[in-house]
C-alpha atoms as one frame of an Amber mdcrd trajectory, in Angstrom:
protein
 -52.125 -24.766  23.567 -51.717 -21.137  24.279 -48.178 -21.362  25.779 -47.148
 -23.288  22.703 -48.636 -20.654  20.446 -47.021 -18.231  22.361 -43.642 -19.932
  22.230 -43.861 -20.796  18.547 -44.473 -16.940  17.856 -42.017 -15.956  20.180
 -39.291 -18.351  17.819 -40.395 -16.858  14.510 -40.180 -13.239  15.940 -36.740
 -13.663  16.488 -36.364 -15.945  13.764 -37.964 -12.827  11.663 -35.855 -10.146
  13.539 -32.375 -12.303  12.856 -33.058 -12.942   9.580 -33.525  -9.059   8.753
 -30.591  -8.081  10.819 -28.722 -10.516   8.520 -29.752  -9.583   5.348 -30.306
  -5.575   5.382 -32.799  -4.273   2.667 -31.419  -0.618   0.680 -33.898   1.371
   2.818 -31.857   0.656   6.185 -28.824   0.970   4.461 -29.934   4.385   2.538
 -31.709   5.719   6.188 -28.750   5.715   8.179 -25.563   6.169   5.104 -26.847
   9.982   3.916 -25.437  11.588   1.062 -24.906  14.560   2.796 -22.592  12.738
   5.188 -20.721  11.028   2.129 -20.508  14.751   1.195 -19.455  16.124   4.288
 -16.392  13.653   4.846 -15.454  14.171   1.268 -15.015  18.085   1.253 -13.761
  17.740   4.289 -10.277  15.272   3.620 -10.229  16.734   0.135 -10.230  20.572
   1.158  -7.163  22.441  -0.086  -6.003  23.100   3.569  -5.411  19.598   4.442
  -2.540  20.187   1.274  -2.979  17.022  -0.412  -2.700  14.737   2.558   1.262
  14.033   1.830   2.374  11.171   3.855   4.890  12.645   7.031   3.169  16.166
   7.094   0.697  17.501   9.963  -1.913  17.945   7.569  -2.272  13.946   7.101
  -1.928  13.480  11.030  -5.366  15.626  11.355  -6.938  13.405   8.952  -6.161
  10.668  11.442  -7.237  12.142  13.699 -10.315  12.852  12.232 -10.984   9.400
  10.954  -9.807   8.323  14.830 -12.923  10.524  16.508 -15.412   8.964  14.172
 -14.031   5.602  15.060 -14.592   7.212  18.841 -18.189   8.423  18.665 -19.380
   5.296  16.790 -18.454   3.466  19.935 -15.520   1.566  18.204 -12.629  -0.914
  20.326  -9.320  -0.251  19.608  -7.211  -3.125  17.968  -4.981  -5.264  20.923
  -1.234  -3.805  21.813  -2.272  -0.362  19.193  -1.877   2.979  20.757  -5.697
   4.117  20.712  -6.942   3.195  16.714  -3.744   4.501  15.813  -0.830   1.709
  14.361   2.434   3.805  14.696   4.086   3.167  11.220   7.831   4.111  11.208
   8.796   5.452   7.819  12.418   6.631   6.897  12.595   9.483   4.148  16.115
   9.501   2.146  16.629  12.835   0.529  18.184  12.774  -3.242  21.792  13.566
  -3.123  22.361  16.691  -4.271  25.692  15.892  -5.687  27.906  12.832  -6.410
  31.643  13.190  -7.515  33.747   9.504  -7.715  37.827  10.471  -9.026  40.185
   7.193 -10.041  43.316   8.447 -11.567  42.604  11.170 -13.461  38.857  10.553
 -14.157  36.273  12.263 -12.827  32.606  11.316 -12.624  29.484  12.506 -11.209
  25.566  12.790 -10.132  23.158  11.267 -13.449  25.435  11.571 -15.940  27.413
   8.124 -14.523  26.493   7.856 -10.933  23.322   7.504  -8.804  23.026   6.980
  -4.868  22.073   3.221  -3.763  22.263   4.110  -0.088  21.639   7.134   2.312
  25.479   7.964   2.868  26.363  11.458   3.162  30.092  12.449   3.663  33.489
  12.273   1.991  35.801   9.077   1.794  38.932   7.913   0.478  40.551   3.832
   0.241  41.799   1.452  -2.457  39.753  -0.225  -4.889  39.379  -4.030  -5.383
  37.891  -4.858  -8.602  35.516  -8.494  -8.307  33.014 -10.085 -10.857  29.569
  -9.865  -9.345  30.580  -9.942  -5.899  29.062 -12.548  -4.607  28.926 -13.455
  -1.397  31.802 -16.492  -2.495  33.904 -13.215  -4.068  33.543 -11.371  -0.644
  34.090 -14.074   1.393  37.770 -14.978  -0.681  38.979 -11.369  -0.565  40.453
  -8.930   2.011  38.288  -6.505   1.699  38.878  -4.442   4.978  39.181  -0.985
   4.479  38.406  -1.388   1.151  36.071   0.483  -1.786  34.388  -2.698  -4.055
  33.770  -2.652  -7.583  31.681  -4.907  -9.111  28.758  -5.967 -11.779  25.399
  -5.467 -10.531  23.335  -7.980  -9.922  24.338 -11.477 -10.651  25.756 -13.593
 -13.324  22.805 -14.716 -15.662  19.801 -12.284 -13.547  18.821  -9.870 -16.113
  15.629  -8.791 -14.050  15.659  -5.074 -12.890  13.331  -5.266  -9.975  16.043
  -8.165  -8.855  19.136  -6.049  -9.218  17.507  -3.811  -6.523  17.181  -6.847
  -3.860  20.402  -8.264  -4.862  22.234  -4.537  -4.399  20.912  -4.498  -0.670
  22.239  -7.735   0.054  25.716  -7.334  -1.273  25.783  -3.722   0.325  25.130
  -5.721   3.599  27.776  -8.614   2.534  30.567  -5.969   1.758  30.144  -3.730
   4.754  30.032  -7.001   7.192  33.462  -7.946   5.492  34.689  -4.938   6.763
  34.801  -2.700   3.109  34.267   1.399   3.091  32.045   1.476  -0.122  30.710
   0.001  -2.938  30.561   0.775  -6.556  27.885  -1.737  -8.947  28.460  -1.225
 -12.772  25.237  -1.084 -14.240  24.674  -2.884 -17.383  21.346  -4.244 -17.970
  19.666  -2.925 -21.111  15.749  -3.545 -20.465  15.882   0.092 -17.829  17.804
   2.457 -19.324  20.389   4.521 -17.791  18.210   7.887 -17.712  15.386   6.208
 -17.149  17.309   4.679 -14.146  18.796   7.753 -13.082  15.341   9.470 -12.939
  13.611   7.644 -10.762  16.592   6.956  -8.183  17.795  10.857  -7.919  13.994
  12.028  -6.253  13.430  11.707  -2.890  12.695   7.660  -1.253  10.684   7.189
   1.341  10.214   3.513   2.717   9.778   1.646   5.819  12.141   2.198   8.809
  12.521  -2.123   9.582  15.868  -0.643  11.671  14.186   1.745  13.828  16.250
   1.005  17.476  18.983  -1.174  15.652  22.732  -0.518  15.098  23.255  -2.063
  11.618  25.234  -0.980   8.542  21.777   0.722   7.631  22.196   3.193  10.303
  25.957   4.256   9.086  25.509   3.663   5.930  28.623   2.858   3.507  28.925
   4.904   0.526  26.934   2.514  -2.654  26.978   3.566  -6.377  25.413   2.303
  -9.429  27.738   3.592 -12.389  26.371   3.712 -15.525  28.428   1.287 -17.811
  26.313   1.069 -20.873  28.574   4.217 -22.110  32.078   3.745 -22.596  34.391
   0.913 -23.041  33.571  -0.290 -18.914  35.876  -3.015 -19.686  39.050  -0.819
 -20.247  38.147   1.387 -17.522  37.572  -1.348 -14.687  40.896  -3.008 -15.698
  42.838   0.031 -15.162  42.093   0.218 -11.670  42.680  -2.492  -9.179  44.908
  -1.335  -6.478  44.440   2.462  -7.305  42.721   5.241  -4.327  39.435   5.765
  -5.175  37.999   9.401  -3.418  34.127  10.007  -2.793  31.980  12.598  -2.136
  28.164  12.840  -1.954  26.685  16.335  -0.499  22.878  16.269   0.291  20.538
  16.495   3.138  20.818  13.108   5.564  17.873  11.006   5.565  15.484  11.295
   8.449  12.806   8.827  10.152   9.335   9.563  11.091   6.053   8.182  11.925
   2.738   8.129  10.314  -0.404   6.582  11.480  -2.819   4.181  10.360  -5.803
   4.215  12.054  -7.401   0.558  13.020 -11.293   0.579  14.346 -13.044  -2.836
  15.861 -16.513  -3.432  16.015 -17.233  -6.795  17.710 -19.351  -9.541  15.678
 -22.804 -10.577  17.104 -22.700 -14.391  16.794 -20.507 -16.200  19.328 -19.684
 -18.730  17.387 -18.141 -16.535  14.201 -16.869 -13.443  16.054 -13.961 -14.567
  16.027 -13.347 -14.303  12.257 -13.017 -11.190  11.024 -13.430  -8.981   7.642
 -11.273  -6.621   7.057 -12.881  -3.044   5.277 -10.110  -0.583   4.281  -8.974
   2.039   1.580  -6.112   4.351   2.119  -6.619   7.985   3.094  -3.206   9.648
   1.714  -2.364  11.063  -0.984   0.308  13.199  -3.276   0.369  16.320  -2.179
   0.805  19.241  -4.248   2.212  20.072  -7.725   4.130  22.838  -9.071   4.644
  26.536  -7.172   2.307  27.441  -4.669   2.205  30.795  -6.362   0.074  28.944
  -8.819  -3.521  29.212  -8.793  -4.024  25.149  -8.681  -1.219  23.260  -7.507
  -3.132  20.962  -4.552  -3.355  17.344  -5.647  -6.589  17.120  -3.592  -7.473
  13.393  -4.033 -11.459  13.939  -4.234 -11.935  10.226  -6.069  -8.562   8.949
  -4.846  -9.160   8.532  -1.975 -11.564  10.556  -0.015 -14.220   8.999  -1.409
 -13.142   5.319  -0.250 -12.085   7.049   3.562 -15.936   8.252   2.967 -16.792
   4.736   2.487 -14.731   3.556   5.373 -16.582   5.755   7.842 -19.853   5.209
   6.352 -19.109   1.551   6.834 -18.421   1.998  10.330 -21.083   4.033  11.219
 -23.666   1.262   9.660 -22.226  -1.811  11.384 -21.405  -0.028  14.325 -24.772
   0.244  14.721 -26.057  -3.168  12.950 -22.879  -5.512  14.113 -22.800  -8.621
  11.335 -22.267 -11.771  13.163 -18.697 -12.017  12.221 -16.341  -8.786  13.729
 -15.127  -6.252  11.710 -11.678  -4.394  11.200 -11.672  -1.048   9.927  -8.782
   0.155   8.518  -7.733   3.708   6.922  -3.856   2.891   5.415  -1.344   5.809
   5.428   1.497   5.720   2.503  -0.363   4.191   0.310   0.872   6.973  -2.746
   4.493   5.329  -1.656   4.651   2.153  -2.406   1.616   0.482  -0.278   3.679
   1.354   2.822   0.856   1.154   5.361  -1.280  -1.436   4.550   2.218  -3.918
   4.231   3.625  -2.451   7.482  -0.250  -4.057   8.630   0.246  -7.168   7.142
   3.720  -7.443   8.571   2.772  -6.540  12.125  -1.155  -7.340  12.537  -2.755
  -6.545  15.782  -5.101  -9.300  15.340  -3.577 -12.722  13.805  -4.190 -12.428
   9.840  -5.507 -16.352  10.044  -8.520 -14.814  11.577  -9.261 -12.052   9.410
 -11.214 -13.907   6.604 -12.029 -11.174   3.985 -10.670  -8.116   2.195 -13.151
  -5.798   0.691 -10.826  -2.863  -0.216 -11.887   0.373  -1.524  -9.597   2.310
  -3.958  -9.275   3.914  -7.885  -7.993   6.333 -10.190 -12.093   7.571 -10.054
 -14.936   7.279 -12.202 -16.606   7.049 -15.689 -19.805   5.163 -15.951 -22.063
   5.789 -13.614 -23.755   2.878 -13.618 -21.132   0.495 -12.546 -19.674  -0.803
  -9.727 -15.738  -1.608 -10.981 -14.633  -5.026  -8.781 -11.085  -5.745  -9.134
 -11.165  -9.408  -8.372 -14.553 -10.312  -8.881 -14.637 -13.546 -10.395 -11.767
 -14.900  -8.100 -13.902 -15.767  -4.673 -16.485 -17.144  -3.786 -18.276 -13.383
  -2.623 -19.511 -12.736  -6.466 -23.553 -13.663  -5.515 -23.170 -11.052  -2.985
 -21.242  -8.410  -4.352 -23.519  -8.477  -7.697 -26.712  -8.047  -5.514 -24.908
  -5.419  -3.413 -24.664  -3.760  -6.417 -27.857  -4.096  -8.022 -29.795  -3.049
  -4.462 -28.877   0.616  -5.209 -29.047   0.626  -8.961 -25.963  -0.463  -9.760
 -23.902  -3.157 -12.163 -20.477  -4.849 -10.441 -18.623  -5.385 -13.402 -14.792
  -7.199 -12.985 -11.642  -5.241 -13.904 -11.882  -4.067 -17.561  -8.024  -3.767
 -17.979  -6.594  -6.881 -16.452  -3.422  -6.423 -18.443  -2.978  -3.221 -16.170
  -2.946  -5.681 -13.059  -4.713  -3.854 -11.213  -5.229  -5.943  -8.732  -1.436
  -6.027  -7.298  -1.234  -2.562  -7.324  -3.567  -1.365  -4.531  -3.165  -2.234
  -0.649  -5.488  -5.482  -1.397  -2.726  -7.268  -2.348  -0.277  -7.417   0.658
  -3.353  -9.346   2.107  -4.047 -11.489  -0.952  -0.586 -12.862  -1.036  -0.773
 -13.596   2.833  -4.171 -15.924   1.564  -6.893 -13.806   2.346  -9.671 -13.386
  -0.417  -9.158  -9.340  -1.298 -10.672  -7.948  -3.823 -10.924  -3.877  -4.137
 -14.341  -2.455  -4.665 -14.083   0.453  -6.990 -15.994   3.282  -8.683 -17.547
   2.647 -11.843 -13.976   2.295 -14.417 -14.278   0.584 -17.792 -11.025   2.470
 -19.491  -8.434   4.456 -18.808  -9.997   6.866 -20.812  -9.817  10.928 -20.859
 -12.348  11.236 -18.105 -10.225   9.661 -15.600  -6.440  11.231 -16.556  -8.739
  14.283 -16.135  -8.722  13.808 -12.672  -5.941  11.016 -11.748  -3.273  12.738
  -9.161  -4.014  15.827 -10.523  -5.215  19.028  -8.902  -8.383  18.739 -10.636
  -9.686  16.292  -8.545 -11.622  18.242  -6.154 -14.242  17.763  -4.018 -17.039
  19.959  -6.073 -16.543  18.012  -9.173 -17.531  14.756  -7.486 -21.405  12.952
  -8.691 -22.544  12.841  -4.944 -25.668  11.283  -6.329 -23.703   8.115  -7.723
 -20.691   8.002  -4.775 -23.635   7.940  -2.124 -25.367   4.930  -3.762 -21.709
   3.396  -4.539 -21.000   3.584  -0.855 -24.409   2.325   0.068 -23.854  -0.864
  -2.204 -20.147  -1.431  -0.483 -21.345  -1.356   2.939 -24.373  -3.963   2.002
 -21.868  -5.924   0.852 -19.451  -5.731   3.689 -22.627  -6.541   5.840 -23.680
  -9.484   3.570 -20.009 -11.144   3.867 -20.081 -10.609   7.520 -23.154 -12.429
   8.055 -22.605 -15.561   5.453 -22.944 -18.589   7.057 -19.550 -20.118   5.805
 -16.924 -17.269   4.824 -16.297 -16.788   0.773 -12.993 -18.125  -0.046 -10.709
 -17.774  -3.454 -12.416 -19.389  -6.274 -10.618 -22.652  -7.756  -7.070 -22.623
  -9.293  -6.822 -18.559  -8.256  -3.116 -17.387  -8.011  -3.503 -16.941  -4.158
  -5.248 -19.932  -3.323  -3.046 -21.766  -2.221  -1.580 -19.049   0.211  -5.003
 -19.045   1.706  -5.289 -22.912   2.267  -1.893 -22.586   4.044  -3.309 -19.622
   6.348  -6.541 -21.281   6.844  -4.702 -24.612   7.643  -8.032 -25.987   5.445
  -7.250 -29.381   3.498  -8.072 -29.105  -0.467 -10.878 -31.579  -0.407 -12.504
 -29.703   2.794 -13.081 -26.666   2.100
């Protein structure tokens, strides 16, 4: 009778002890997340030496290197085939031209006022011009166009879509210097983005992902691409005037020039066998603008307090806690570089994931423009898996209300590094600071040099960043892992990755 006492104890003991190591209460969570580390790691990346943690400069490579030796001393494994915790992201930065001068006949036109640069070319060039519709890829293919500049519409017949006459431009660039022509010249024409509007944004510097690092394409020797503004002018008159006539180019500027950045990728392995396997994924990005203005100015550091020291903060307090309580699934941790350019990191990731993204079964992102209620927890997707239960008590353990995105018609959701995952299937919802407008307390501080580290509520980011990591511990130890709620957008991306069968899972 003793022995089976002694047994039966000995099963609820560790029934007892696996039950708390599952389900954390705020006093673990508070004792080993302290605000003054929260504060610590926030001056720290947000300090005005580290220059605004521009993507490409040495100040951003010692914040991964920083975020890589807490990875270190928390006893982290590095992520198969990466190089350390560090994913080598290659990154190609195309200076803005710094003039543009196109002559036909005796016309002469130049940088904004009728031209902007579709492709890094840099140099002088001369050749006849053949005049086709759209120049679609049936045009190219029934004309000689060796040796050859091309004129054409942009985009294609009946595509009024700007984002579209972007993708469409790369192809026919592509299409045009594989038939063997020496340039290409689009006529812009679509009237829902202006022309200055246009010309704005394209004459600034563009930085994107090198996909051509190693290869020998057209990319690398770029041919000479215009957009010409032809929402001025009779176009018509003008483009009929010149078939057959020598077209002569120039466009002076700095050439472009590739790089690398880093994003830094932590593992801590799950304790159940059966489950470690699956992985959740906790990330933010740790970039951001760099500075403003002169440096002779008295402010001009975009220091990036809110956005997004605070969510690397969260990141590292995140790792620190499961590092040292492993959930029974395994955890990724993940601080994205590039983020301020487009998402760059986190979709270079996506694109090229160390561990297959069918295994990684949750997002929880962390990322925001900052703060105005104090009392909230701001989830950008909650209501869209099957996490809610646990991100609302995550919450409410440390004070706090989740509330879901108050500005949906700002989709918020597709515009932070969450969403390269979502669209691959995996449930990814960002876990932000306390937002319920875009109101005058947040422009206050949005990308602007304001946002320093001494104006931050260390009181309410420490319990925030408690409340995140509960949940990222709660997720990791469900029992089944959450999944998109019914009839979501990226549902059925996530049945394909999950292989699951509509009426199984």
């Amino acid at each position: 009778m003793k022995r089976i006492l002694l047994g039966l104890f000995v099963v609820l003991a560790f029934t007892s002890i696996d039950v708390q190591a599952q389900n954390p209460s705020a006093q673990d969570i508070e004792q080993s997340i302290l605000k003054s580390d929260v504060e610590f790691d926030i001056y720290f990346l947000a300090s005005d030496e580290f220059l605004g943690r521009d993507t490409g400069t040495q100040e951003l490579k010692i914040a991964s290197r920083y975020i890589a030796t807490r990875f270190q001393q928390y006893g982290m494994k590095a992520a198969p085939g990466l190089d350390g915790y560090y994913q080598h992201v290659p990154f190609r930065m195309n200076r803005a031209p710094e003039s543009i001068q196109m002559s036909v006949l005796d016309s002469t036109f130049t940088l904004n006022r009728h031209l902007v640069a579709m492709s890094p070319y840099r140099g002088d060039t001369e050749a006849d011009v053949v005049v086709l519709e759209y120049g679609s890829q049936d045009e190219i293919s029934n004309h000689e166009l060796n040796g050859k500049i091309v004129i054409a519409k942009a985009g294609l017949q009946g595509d009024e879509n700007p984002q579209q006459l972007f993708q469409i431009s790369a192809v026919k660039r592509a299409q045009v210097a594989e038939a063997g022509g020496t340039g290409l010249i689009e006529i812009y024409q679509n009237q829902q983005l202006p022309w200055q509007t246009l010309a704005g944004f394209m004459n600034r510097d563009q930085l994107s992902l090198d996909t051509d690092s190693g290869s020998t394409n057209e990319e690398t020797s770029p041919i000479p691409h215009l957009w010409m503004n032809g929402l001025a002018g009779d176009i018509d008159m003008f483009l009929s005037g010149i078939p057959g006539e020598t077209i002569s180019l120039s466009v002076k500027g700095e050439e472009s020039r590739t790089f690398y950045s880093r994003n830094v990728v932590g593992i801590i392995e799950g304790s159940d066998t059966n489950l470690k396997d699956e992985y959740i994924l906790l990330s933010a990005h740790y970039d951001h603008t760099g500075t403003t203005g002169d440096p002779s100015q008295e402010n001009y550091i975009n220091n990036g307090a809110r956005d997004n020291a605070v969510g690397t903060a969260g990141i590292l307090a995140a790792a620190k806690y499961l590092s040292e309580n492993p959930p029974r699934r395994s955890v990724i941790v993940a601080a994205w570089t590039a983020e301020e350019k487009g998402l760059l990191g986190s979709g270079y990731y996506a694109e090229n994931p160390p561990i297959p993204l069918h295994q990684t079964v949750y997002n929880l992102n962390i990322d925001g423009a900052g703060y105005n209620d104090i009392t909230k927890v701001t989830v950008i997707g909650l209501g869209r898996t099957e996490a809610d239960d646990d991100l609302k008590a995550s919450a409410e353990a440390f004070g706090l209300e989740a509330i879901p995105d108050p500005v949906p018609e700002q989709n918020l959701f597709n515009r932070s590094d969450n969403v390269h995952f979502a669209r691959a299937g995996i449930p990814s919802p960002t876990y932000s600071m306390g937002l319920t407008a875009f109101d005058d307390e947040i422009n206050k501080y949005y990308h602007r040099p304001t946002d320093e580290p001494h104006t931050v509520d260390y009181e309410y980011v420490t319990a925030y960043i408690r409340s995140y990591v509960m949940a990222a511990t709660l997720i990791g130890n469900a029992d089944k892992a959450p999944f998109w709620l019914a009839g979501d957008e990226y549902e059925q991306a996530g049945l394909e990755l999950y292989n699951f069968e509509t009426e199984n899972y």
